[in-house]
C-alpha positions as CSV (number, residue, x, y, z in Angstrom):
1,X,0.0,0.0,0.0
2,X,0.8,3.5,-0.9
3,X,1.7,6.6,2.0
4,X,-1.8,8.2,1.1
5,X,-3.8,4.4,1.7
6,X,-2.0,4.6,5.3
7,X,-3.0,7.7,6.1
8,X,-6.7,7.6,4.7
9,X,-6.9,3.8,5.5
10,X,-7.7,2.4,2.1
11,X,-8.0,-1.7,2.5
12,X,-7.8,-0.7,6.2
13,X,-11.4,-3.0,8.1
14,X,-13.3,0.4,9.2
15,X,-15.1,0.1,12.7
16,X,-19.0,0.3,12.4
17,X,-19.9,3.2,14.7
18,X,-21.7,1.5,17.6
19,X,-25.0,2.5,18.9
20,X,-25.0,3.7,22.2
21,X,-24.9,1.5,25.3
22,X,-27.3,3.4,27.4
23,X,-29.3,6.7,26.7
24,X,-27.8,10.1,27.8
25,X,-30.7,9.9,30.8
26,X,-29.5,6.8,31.9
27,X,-25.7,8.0,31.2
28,X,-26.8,11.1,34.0
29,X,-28.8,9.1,36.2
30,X,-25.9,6.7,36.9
31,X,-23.6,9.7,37.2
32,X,-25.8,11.4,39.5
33,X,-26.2,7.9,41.6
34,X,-22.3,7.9,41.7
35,X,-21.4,11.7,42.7
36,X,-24.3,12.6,45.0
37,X,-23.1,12.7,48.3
38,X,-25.0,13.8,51.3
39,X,-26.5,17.5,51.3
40,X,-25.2,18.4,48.0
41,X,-27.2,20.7,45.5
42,X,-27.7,19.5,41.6
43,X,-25.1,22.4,40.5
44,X,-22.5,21.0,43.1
45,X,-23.0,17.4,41.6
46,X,-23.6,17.9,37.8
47,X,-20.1,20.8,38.3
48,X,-18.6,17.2,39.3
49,X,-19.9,15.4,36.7
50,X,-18.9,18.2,34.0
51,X,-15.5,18.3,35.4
52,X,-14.7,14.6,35.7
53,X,-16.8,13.3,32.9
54,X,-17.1,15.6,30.2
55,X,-13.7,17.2,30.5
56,X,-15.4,20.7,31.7
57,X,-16.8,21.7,28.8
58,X,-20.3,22.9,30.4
59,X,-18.0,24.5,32.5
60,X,-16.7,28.4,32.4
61,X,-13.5,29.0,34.1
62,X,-14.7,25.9,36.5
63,X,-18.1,26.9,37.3
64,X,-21.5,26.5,36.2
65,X,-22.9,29.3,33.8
66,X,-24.8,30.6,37.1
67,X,-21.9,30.9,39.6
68,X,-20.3,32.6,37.3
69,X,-23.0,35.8,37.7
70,X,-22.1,35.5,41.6
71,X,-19.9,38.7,40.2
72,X,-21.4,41.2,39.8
73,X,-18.7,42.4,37.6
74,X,-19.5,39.5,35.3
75,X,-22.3,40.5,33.1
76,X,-20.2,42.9,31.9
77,X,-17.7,41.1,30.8
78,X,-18.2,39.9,26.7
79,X,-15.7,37.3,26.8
80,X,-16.8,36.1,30.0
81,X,-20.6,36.1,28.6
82,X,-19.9,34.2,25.5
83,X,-17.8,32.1,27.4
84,X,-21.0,31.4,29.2
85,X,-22.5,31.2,25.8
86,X,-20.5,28.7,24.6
87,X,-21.0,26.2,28.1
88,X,-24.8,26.8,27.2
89,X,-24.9,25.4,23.6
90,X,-22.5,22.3,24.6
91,X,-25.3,21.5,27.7
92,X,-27.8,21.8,24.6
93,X,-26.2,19.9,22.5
94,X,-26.0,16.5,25.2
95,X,-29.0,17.2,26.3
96,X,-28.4,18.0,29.9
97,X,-30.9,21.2,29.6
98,X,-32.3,23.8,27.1
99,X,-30.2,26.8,26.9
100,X,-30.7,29.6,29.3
101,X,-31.5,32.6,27.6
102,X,-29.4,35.5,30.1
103,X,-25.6,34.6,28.6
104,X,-27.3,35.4,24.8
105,X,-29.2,38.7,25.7
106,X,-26.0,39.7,28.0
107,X,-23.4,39.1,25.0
108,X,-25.8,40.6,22.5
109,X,-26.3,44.0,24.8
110,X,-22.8,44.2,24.8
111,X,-21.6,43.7,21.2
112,X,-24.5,46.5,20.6
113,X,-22.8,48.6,22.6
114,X,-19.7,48.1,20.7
115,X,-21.5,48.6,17.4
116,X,-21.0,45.0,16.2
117,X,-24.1,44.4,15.0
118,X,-23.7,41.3,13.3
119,X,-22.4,39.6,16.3
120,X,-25.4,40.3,18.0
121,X,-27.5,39.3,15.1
122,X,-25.5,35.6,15.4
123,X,-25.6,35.0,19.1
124,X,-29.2,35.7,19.3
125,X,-29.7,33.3,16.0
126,X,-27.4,30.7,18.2
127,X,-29.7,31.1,21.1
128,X,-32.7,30.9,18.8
129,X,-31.8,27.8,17.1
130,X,-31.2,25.7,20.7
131,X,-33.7,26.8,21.7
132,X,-35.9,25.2,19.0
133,X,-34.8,22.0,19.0
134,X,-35.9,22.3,22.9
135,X,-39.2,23.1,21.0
136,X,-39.4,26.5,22.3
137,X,-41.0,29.3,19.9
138,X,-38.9,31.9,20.1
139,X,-40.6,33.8,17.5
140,X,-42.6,36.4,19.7
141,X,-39.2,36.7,22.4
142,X,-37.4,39.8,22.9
143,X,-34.6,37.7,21.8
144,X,-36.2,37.8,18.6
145,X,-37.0,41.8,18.7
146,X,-33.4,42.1,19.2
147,X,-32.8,40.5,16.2
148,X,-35.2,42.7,14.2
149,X,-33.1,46.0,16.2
150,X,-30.1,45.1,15.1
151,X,-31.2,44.7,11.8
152,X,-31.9,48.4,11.6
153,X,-29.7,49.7,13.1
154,X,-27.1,48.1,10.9
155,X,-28.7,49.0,7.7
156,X,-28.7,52.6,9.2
157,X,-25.0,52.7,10.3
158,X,-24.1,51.3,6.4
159,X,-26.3,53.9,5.2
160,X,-24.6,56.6,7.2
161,X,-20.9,55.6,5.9
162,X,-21.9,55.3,2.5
């Protein structure tokens, strides 16, 4: 065989991906089962179960998304926000929870501030799609509304440099 079949793995036996052993509900319930310890909160065990299991990457800076806001400093903080962001979409994306909207509008206030108003217009559309495949209609939120402010306010600032 040729260097390029060695690297690609022509003639190579592929693996079949293998279904799953146990659902991602089981998966938690078993983790749960195995970190609870006595007079613990859900946040204290599932910041276990991030940190041990799933390499942190619910996590921000080793916290949940809500200690995070114990700052007050925080909120205004972009990185810090889409940071949050970020831990949101990835506990969306296993299913642990739908994602909460506050990191989104937080982020989005910001980059408006900073005039970066397509930024805004993708972190809400972020926020908008996880939240649909939670099956929530976001088409009436403020979230949305944002959206539709941004757009203007864009099409006004291009109008004004032009």
């Amino acid at each position: 065989m040729g260097l390029l079949s060695n690297i690609f793995g022509k003639g190579k036996d592929k693996k079949k991906q293998e279904t799953p052993k146990q659902t991602y509900q089981e998966w938690e319930r078993e983790k749960v089962e195995e970190y609870t310890q006595n007079n613990q909160t859900w946040g204290e065990t599932w910041k276990k179960i991030a940190s041990n299991e799933l390499g942190g990457m619910t996590l921000v800076n080793g916290k949940n998304t809500h200690e995070v806001l114990e700052d007050p400093e925080a909120k205004h903080d972009l990185g810090l926000m889409l940071a949050c962001c970020k831990a949101e979409l990835e506990r969306a994306d296993i299913g642990e929870s739908q994602p909460a909207p506050y990191y989104f509008k937080r982020a989005a206030i910001l980059l408006n501030k900073q005039k970066e108003y397509d930024k805004e217009i993708k972190i809400c559309e972020l926020y908008c799609d996880a939240a649909n495949k939670f099956g929530i209609d976001v088409a009436r939120s403020d979230i949305q509304m944002r959206i539709q402010k941004a757009l203007l306010k864009k099409d006004k600032a291009e109008k004004k440099g032009k």
